[in-house]
C-alpha positions as CSV (number, residue, x, y, z in Angstrom):
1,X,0.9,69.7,89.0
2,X,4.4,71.4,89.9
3,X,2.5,74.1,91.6
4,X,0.9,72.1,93.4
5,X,3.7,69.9,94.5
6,X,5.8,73.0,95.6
7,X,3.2,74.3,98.1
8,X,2.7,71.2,99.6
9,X,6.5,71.2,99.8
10,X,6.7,74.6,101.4
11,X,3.9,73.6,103.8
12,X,5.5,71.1,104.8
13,X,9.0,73.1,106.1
14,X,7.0,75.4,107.4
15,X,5.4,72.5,109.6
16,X,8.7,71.3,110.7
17,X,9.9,74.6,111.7
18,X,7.3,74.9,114.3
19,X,8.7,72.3,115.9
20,X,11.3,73.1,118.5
21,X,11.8,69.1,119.5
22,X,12.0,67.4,116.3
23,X,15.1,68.8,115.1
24,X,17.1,71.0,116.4
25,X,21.4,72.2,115.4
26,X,23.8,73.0,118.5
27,X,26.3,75.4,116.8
28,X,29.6,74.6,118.1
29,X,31.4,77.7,119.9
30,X,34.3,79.6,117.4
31,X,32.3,78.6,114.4
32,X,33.2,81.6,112.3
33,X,36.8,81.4,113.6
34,X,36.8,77.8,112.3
35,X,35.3,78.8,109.2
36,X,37.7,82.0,108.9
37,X,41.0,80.2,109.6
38,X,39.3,77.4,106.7
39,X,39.0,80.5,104.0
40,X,42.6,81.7,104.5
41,X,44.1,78.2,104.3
42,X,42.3,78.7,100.8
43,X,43.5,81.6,100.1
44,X,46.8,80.6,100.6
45,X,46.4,77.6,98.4
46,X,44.9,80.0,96.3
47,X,48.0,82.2,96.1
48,X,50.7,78.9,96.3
49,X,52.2,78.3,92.7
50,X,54.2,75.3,93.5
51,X,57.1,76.8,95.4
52,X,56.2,80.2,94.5
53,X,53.7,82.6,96.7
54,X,52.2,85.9,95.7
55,X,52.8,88.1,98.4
56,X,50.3,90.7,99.4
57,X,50.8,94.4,98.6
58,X,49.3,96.5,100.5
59,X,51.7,100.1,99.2
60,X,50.5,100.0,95.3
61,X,51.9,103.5,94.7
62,X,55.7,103.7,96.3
63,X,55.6,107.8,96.4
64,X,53.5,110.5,95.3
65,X,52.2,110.1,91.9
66,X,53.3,113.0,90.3
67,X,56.5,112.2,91.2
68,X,57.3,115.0,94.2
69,X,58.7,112.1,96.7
70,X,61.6,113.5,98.3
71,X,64.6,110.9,99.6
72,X,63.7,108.6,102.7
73,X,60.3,109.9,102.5
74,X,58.4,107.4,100.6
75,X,58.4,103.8,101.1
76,X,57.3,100.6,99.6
77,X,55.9,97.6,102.0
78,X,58.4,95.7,103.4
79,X,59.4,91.7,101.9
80,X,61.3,89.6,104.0
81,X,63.1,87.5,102.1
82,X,64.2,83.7,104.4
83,X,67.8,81.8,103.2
84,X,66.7,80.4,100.4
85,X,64.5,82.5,98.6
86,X,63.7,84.8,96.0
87,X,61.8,87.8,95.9
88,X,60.8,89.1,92.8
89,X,59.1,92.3,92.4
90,X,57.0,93.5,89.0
91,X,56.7,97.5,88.7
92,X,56.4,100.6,86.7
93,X,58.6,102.9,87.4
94,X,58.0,106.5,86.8
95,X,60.2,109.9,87.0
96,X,60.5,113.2,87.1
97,X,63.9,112.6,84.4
98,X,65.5,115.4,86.3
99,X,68.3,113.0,87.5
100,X,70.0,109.8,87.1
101,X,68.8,108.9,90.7
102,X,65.3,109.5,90.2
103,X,64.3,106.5,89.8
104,X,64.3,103.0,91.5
105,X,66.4,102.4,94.7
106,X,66.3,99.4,96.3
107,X,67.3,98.7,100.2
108,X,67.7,95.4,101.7
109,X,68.4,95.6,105.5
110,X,68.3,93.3,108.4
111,X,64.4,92.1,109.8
112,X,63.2,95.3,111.6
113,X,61.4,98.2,111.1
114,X,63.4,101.4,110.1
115,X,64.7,102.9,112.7
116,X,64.2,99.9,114.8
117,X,66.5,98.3,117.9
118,X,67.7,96.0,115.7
119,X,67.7,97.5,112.2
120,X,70.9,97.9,110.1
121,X,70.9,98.3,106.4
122,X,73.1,95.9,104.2
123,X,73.2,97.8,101.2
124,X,71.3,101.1,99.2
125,X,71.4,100.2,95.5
126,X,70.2,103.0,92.5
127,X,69.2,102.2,89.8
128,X,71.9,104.2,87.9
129,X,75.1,102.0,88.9
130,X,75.3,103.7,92.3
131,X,74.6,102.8,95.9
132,X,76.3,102.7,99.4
133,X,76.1,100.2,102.6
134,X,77.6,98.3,105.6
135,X,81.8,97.9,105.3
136,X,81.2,95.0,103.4
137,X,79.6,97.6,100.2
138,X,81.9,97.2,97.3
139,X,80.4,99.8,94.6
140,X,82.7,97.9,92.3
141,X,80.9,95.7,91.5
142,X,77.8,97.0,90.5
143,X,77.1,96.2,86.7
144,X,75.2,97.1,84.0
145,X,74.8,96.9,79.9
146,X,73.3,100.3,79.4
147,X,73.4,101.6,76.0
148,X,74.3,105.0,74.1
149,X,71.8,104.7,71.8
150,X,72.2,108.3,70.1
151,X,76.2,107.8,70.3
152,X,77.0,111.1,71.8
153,X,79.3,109.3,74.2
154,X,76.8,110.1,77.3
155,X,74.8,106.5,78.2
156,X,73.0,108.7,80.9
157,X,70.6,110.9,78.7
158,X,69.5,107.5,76.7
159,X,69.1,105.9,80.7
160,X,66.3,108.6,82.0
161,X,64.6,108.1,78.4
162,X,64.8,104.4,78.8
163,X,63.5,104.4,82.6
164,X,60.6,106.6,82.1
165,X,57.5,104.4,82.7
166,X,60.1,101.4,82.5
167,X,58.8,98.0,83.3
168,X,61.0,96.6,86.1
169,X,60.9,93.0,87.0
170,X,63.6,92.9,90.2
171,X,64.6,89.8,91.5
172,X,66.5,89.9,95.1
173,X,67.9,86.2,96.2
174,X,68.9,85.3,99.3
175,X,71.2,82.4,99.1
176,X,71.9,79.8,101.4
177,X,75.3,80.6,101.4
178,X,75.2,84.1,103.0
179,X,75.2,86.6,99.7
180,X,72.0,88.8,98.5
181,X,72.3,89.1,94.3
182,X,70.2,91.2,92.8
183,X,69.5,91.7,89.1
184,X,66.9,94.3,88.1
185,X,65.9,94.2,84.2
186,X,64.1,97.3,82.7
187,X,62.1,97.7,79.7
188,X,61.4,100.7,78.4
189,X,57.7,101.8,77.5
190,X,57.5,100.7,73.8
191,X,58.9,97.8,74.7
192,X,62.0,98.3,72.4
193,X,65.1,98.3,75.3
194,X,65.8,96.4,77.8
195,X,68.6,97.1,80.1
196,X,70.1,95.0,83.3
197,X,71.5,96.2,86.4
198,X,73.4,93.6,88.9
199,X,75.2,93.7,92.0
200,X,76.1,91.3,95.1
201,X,76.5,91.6,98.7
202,X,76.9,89.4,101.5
203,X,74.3,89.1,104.2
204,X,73.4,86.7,106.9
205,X,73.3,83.0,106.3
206,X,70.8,82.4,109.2
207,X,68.4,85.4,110.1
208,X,65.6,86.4,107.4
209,X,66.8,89.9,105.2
210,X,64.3,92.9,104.4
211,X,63.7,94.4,101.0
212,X,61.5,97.6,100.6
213,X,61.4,100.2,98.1
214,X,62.7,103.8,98.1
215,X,61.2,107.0,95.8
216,X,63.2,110.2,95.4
217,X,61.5,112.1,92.6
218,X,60.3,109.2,91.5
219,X,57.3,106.5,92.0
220,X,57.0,103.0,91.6
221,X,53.5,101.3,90.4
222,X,53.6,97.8,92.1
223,X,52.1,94.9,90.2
224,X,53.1,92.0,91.8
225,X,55.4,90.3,94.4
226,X,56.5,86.7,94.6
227,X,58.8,84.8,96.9
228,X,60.4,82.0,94.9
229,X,63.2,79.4,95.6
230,X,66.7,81.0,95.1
231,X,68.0,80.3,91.9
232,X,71.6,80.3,93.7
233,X,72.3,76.7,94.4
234,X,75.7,77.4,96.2
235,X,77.7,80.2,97.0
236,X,79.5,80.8,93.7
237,X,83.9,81.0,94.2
238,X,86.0,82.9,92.4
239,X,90.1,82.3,91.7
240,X,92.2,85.4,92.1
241,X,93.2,87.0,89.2
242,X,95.5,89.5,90.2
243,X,97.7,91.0,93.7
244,X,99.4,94.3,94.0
245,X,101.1,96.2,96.3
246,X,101.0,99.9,97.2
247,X,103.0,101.7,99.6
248,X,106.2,99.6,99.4
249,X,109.5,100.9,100.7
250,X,111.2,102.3,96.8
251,X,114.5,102.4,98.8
252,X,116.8,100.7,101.6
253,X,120.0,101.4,102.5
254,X,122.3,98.3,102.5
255,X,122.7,96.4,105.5
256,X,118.8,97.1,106.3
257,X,116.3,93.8,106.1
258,X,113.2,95.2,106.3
259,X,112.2,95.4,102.7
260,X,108.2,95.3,103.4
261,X,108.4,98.6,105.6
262,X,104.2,99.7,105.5
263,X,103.1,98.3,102.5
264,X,100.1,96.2,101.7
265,X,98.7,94.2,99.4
266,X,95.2,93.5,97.5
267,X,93.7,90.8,95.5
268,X,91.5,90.9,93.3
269,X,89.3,88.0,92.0
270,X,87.8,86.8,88.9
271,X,84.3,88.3,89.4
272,X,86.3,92.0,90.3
273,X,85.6,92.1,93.6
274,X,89.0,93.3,95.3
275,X,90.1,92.6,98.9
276,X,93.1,93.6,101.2
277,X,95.5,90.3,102.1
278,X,96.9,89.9,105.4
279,X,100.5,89.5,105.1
280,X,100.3,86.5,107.3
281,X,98.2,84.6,104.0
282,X,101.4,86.3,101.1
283,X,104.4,84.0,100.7
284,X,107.2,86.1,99.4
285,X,108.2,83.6,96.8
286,X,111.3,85.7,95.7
287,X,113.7,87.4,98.2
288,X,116.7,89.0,96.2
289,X,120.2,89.7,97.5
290,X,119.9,92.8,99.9
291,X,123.7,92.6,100.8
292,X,124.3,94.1,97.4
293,X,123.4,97.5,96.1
294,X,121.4,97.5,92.7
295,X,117.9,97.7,91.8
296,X,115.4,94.5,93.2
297,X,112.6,92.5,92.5
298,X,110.7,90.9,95.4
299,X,107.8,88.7,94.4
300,X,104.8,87.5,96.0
301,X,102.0,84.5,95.9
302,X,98.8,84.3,96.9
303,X,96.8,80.9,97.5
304,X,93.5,81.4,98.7
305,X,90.0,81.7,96.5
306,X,87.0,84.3,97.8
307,X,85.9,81.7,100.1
308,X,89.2,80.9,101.2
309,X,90.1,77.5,99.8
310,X,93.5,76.8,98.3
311,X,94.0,77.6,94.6
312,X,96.8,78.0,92.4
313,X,99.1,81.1,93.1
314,X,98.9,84.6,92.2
315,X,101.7,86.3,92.1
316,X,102.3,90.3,92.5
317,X,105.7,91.8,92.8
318,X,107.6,95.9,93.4
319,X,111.7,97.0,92.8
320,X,113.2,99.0,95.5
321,X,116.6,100.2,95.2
322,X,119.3,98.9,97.7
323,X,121.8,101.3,98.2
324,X,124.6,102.7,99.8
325,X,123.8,105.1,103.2
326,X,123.1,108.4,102.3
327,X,125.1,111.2,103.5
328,X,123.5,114.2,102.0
329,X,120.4,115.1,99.3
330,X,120.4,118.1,97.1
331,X,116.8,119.4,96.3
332,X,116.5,121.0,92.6
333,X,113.2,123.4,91.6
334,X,112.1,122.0,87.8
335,X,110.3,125.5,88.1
336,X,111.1,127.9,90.1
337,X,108.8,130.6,88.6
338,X,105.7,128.3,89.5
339,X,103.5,130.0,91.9
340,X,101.6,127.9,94.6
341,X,98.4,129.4,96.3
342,X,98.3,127.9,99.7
343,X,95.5,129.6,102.7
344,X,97.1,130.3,106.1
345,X,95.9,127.1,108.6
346,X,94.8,124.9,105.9
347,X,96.2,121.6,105.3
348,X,97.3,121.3,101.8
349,X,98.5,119.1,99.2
350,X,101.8,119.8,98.1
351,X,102.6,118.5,95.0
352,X,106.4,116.8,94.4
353,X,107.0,115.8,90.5
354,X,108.1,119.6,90.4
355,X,111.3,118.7,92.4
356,X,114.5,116.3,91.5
357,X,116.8,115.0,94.8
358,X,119.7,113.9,94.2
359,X,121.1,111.7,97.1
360,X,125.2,111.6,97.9
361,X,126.0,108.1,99.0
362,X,128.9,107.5,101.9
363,X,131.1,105.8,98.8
364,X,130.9,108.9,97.4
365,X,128.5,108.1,94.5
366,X,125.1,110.0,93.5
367,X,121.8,109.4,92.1
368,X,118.6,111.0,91.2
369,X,116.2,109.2,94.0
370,X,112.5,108.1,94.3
371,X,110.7,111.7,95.9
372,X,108.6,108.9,97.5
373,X,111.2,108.7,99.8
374,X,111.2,112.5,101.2
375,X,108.6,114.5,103.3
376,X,107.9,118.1,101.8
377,X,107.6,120.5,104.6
378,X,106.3,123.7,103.1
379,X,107.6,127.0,104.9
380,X,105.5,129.8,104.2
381,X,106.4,132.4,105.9
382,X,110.4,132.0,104.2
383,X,109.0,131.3,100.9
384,X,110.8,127.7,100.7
385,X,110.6,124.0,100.7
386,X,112.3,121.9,103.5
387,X,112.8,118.3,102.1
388,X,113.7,115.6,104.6
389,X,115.0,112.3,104.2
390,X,115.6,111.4,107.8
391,X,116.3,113.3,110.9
392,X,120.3,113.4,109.9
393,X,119.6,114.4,105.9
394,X,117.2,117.5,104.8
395,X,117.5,119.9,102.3
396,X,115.9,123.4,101.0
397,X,114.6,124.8,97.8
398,X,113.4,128.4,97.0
399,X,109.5,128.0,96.0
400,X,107.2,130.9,95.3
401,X,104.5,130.7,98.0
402,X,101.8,133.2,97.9
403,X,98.5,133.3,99.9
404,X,95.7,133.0,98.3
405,X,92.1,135.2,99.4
406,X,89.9,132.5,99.4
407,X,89.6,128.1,99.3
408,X,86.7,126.6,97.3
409,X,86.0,122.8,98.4
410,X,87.9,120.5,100.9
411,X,91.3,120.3,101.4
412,X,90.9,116.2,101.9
413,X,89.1,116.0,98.7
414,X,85.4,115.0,100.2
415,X,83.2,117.8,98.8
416,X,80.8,116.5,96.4
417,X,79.9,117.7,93.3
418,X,77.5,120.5,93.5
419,X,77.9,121.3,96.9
420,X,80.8,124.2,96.8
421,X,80.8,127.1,95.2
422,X,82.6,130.7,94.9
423,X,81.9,132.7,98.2
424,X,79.6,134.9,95.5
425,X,79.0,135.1,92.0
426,X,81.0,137.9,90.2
427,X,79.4,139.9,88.0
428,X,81.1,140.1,84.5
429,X,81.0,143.6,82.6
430,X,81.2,144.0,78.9
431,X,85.3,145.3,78.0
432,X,86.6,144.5,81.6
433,X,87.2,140.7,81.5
434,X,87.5,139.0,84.3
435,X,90.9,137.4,85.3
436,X,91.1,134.9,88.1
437,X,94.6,132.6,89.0
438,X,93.8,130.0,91.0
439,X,95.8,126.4,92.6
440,X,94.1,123.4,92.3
441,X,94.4,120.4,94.3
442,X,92.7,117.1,93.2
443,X,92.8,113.6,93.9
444,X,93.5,113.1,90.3
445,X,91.1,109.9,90.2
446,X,88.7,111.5,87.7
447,X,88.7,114.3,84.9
448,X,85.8,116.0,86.6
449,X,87.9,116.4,90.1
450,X,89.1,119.7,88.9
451,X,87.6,123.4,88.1
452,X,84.1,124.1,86.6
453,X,82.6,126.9,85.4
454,X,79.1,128.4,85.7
455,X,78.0,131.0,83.7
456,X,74.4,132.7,85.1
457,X,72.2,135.6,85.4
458,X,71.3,137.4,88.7
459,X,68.4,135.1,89.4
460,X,70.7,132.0,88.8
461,X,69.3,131.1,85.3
462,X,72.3,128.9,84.1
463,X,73.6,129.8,80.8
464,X,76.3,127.1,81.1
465,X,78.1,124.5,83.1
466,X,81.9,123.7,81.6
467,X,84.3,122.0,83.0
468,X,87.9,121.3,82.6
469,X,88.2,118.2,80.1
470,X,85.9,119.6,77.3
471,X,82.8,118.8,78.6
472,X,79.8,121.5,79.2
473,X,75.7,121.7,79.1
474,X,73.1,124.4,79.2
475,X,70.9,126.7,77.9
476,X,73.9,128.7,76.1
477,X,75.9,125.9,75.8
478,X,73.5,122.9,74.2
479,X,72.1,123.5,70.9
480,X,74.7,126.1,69.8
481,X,76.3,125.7,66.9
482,X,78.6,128.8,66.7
483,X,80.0,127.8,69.8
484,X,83.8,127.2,70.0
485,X,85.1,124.5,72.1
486,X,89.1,123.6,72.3
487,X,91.9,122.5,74.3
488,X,94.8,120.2,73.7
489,X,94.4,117.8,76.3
490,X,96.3,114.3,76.1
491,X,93.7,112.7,78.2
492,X,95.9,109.8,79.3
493,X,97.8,111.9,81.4
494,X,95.5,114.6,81.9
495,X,93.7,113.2,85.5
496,X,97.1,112.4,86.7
497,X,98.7,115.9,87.1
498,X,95.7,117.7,87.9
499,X,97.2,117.7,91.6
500,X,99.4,121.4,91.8
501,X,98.4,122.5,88.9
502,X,98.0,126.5,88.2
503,X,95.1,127.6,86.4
504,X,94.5,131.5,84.9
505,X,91.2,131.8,83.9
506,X,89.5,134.5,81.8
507,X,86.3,135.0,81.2
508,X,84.8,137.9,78.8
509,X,81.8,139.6,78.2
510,X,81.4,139.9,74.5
511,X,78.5,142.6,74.7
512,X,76.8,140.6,71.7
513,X,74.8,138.3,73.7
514,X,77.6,135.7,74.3
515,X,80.4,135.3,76.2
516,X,84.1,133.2,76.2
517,X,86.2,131.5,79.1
518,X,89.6,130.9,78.7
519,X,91.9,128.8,80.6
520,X,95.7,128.4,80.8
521,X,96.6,125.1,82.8
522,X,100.2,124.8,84.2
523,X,101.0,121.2,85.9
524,X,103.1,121.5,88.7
525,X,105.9,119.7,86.3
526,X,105.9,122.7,84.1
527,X,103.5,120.8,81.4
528,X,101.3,123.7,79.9
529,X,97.8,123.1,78.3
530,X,94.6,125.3,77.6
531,X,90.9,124.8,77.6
532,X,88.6,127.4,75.5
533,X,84.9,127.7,75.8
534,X,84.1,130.6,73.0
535,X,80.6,131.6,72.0
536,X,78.6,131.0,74.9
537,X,74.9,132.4,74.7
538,X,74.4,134.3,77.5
539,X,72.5,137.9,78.4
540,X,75.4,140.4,78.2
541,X,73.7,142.6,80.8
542,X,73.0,139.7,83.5
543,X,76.2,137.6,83.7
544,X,77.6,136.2,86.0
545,X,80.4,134.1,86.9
546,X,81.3,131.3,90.0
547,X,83.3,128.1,90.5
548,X,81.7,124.5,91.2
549,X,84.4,121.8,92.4
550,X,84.3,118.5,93.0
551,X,86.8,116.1,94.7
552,X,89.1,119.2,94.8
553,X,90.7,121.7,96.5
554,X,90.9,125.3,94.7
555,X,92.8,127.8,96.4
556,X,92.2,131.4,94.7
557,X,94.8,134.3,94.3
């Protein structure tokens, strides 16, 4: 029976579709683009979490796989992120673990293409507590919680172990108040560690930012991208905590008012961000008696939170002597057998806590004074130092001078590390050590802005890497147990008079397959110290020996 009421079924359609007049459809024109726009309003809904929406990725793999990537050669898609919102971005991120930087780097820049009319970049930010930006960057900061897990005092080698094949879940917020925050939490592979990255940077409070993706020896795996509501309510203010003052007269002579001269002053506020104050915004809350001579303390307040609005004061203060005119200065050498390397036509860096003045007042008194308050004028060519208080008051000192045959670095402290070197490597013979005296001029911010030493063969195989404070790697250096290494460093001081100080360095060529260096520091205040590196594995008839300096200025004899 089913049969045979399905044939007369399909008998009877086909009956009906031989006729052209009993019913007919008129298909409206733009059917399909009705029909298309319908399916992407679904797929929208579709991809519509409440207030969240999975954006589309259409860059899965940020970089080459096998992590080749060079810098600002592989990108991931671009996320616009409006006021208000969130983007959060879910990815593997994989490494070659040759550097620190070879991993994650994150840009957020203004609505355009690269190299667009209207593209400017807000901030870079590396995944290893680094980055750079617009003159609003503060590298400052940056945080992070990353561990030393083996406890050799070096969080970096436990970092590239950690980031290999990490799981990164970045968040980038836009608030409505004008500031980007970013937090980026990685997990390593076995799910064991988890380490956070944060940093904060104002942006516009108006115009849509831009967040892409940066590889350098490195590639990211993209999972997944949302856009969520910020999680910043309101701009978040912060009290100052502290004010100082740099560059302060340390001297007036009496009768004279101006007791603010150049200096300037900087706050810095509860979340560490720092900031310079205009004076006009500093109430000087203590003026002392300047009519008398003596030492004095001026104070000053400071009112204002981040965002401007009136808080309780801060206060800040600096002494400067008052004191009577003075008539004359005598100049005295601390050590006048202290030999200074300087290179004809360079600028250079002459260092002062080698010298005492001693200023004659017009009532006949004297006093050891601030060298703050002199020029050094080196004179080469008459082996001497001119020291000038004014145009009226000068003095000179004998100094030993002696031109040096060749500058490693920059003289205004810019070079970075790894980028200058000895003109040539200097081969190292077994019984004829090699003896090199040597200036060094440093900005004396960190131990490492001072002279390092490479050890290598002909073909620049690295047997070692040491630097001044104690510190080395390589393939002679790590691992080896016979190796000696000393000094007698007082590290709290040891950054600060790295500026002027002479360094003899001597390296020899054991003949057994290692090799020593030797150094003899003498600060420019007479101060003497040593560093020994003894034992180094190296190939006794390929070594080789070259500076590396960073942030410093080494003048050679």
């Amino acid at each position: 029976m089913w049969r045979t009421l399905s044939a007369a079924c399909i008998a009877a359609l086909a009956f009906v579709g031989c006729q052209e007049d009993l019913y007919s459809i008129d298909a409206p024109d733009g059917l399909q683009e009705e029909i298309d726009a319908i399916a992407a309003e679904r797929e929208a809904e579709k991809n519509q979490q409440g207030d969240n929406e999975t954006l589309i990725i259409n860059t899965y793999d940020v970089g080459a796989t096998d992590c080749s990537s060079g810098w600002w050669t592989a990108f991931s898609d671009y996320f616009k992120i409006p006021t208000g919102k969130m983007l959060v971005l879910e990815f593997v991120n994989h490494t070659t673990g040759a550097n620190n930087w070879n991993n994650w780097n994150l840009c957020v820049t203004s609505p355009d293409v690269r190299d667009g009319d209207n593209y400017s970049e807000y901030f870079v930010l590396r995944s290893d507590n680094y980055g750079w930006g617009n003159d609003k960057y503060d590298g400052g900061i940056i945080s992070n919680d990353y561990p030393d897990l083996d406890g050799d005092g070096d969080i970096w080698n436990d970092f590239r172990a950690i980031m290999a094949d990490a799981n990164v879940v970045m968040k980038v917020d836009h608030s409505k108040a004008g500031y980007c925050y970013v937090t980026a939490v990685a997990t390593s592979a076995d799910g064991k560690t988890t380490i956070t990255e944060t940093y904060n940077h104002p942006v516009s409070i108006s115009e849509d930012i831009q967040a892409f993706l940066v590889a350098d020896g490195s590639y990211m795996e993209m999972k997944k991208a949302t856009l969520m509501p910020s999680e910043v309510a309101e701009l978040v203010d912060y009290e100052p905590v502290s004010l100082s003052i740099s560059n302060a007269p340390q001297s007036i002579v009496i009768g004279e008012t101006d007791f603010w001269g150049g200096a300037s002053a900087t706050v810095t506020f509860a979340d560490g961000s720092s900031a310079p104050v205009d004076t006009a915004d500093v109430t000087f809350a203590i003026i002392p008696d300047l009519t008398t001579v003596g030492t004095k303390t001026i104070v000053l307040a400071y009112t204002k939170t981040k965002l401007g609005n009136v808080c309780k004061p801060v206060t800040g203060y600096y002494v400067l002597e008052v004191t009577n005119k003075i008539e004359a200065i005598d100049v005295k050498n601390n050590v006048p057998d202290f030999t200074y390397y300087y290179m004809e036509g360079a600028a250079l860096n002459i260092p002062t806590v080698a010298f005492e003045i001693t200023a004659t007042y017009s009532d006949g008194t004297s006093s050891v004074m601030p060298n703050a308050n002199c020029q050094f004028i080196p004179d080469f060519a008459n082996g001497k130092m001119v020291v000038k208080y004014s145009d009226e008051v000068s003095a000179e000192v004998p100094v030993n001078f002696v031109k040096g045959s060749y500058a490693i670095g920059a003289p205004d402290f810019t070079n970075g590390w790894w980028t200058t070197f000895s003109p040539s490597d200097i081969k190292v013979e077994v019984g004829t050590p090699l003896e090199i005296e040597l200036s060094c001029y440093s900005d004396n911010l960190e131990n490492w802005h001072t002279p390092c030493y490479i050890l290598r063969g002909a073909e620049k195989n690295e047997y070692c890497v040491v630097r001044s404070d104690n510190f080395g790697w390589g393939a002679g250096y790590d691992g080896n147990d016979d190796k000696v290494v000393e000094s007698d460093w007082n590290f709290d001081t040891f950054k600060a008079n790295m500026n002027g100080s002479l360094y003899k360095v001597k390296i020899t060529n054991n003949g057994n397959g290692t090799a020593d260096i030797e150094v003899n520091v003498t600060y420019s205040n007479g101060e003497v110290h040593f560093q020994n590196y003894k034992g180094i594995k190296v190939n006794s008839d390929d070594l080789y020996f070259t500076f590396v300096t960073e942030e410093s200025y080494l003048v050679i004899k």
